[in-house]
C-alpha positions as MATLAB code, in Angstrom:
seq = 'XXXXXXXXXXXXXXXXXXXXXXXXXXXXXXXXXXXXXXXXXXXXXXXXXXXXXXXXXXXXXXXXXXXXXXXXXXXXXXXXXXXXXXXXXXXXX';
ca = [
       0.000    0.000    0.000;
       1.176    3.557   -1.053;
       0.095    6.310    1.237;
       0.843   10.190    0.073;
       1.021   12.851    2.484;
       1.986   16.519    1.937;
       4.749   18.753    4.194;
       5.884   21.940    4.259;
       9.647   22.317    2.737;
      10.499   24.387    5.477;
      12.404   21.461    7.751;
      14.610   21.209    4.637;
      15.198   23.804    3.347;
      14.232   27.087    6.171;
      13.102   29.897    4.752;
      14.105   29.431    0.919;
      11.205   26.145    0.889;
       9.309   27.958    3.398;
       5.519   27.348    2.356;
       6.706   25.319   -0.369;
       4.463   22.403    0.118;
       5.774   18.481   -1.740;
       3.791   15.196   -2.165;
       5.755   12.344   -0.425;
       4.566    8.921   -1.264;
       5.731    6.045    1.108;
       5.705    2.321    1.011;
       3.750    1.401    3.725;
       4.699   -1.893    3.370;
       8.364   -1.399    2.617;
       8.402    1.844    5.317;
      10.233    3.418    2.607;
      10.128    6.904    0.794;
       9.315    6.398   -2.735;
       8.610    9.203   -4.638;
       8.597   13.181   -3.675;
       7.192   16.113   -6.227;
       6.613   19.794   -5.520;
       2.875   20.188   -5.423;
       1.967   22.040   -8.860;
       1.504   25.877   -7.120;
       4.493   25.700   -6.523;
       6.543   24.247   -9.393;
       7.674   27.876  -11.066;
       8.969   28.985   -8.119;
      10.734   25.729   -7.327;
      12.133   25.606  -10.974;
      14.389   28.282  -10.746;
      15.785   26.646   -7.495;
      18.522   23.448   -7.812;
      15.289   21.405   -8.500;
      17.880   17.696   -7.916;
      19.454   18.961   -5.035;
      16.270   19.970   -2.785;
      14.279   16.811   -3.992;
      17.128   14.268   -2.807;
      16.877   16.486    0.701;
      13.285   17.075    1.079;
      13.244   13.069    0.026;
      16.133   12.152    2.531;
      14.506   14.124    5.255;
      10.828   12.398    4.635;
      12.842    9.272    4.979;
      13.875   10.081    8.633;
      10.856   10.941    9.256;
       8.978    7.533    8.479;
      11.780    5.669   10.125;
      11.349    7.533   13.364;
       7.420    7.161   13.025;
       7.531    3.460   12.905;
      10.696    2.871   15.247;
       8.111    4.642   17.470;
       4.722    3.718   17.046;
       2.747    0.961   15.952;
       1.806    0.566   12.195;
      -1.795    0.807   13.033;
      -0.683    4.225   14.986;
       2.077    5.142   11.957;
      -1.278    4.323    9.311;
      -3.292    6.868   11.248;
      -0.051    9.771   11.258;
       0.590    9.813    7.983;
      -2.917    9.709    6.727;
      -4.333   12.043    9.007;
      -3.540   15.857    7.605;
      -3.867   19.330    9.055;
      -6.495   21.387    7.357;
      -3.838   22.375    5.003;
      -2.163   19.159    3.608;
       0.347   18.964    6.299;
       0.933   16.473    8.375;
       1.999   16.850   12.580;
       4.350   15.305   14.681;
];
């Protein structure tokens, strides 16, 4: 099972991906990151950044974060974070 779930760029990147909001799709199965995008809105303004560079980190840093989720919860607890969003995409930990 493949579960998306949106967060805010600003973790990565501070205030240059501030607001800048990517799509991070996760094996649930293999508890593994396996795809990140910028969310349309916010593609121009991401295209004239090093579009490689902050897609490896945003992708790297979503990848700590789903290993810490499930080294400390259960999956039926980790299911229920990363499919529950705030009002604006985002997920809260």
């Amino acid at each position: 099972m493949q579960i998306t779930f949106s967060e805010d760029g600003y973790a990565v990147g501070d205030r240059l991906l501030e607001g800048v909001m990517f799509d991070i799709t996760v094996d649930f199965e293999a508890r593994e990151v396996v795809d990140v995008k910028v969310q349309k809105k916010y593609e121009k303004y991401f295209d004239d950044l090093n579009t490689k560079k902050w897609l490896r980190e945003v992708k790297e840093h979503a990848q700590y974060t789903v290993e810490d989720i499930f080294a400390n919860m259960s999956e039926e607890d980790a299911l229920e974070v990363l499919t529950d969003t705030n009002s604006d995409g985002t997920i809260e930990f």
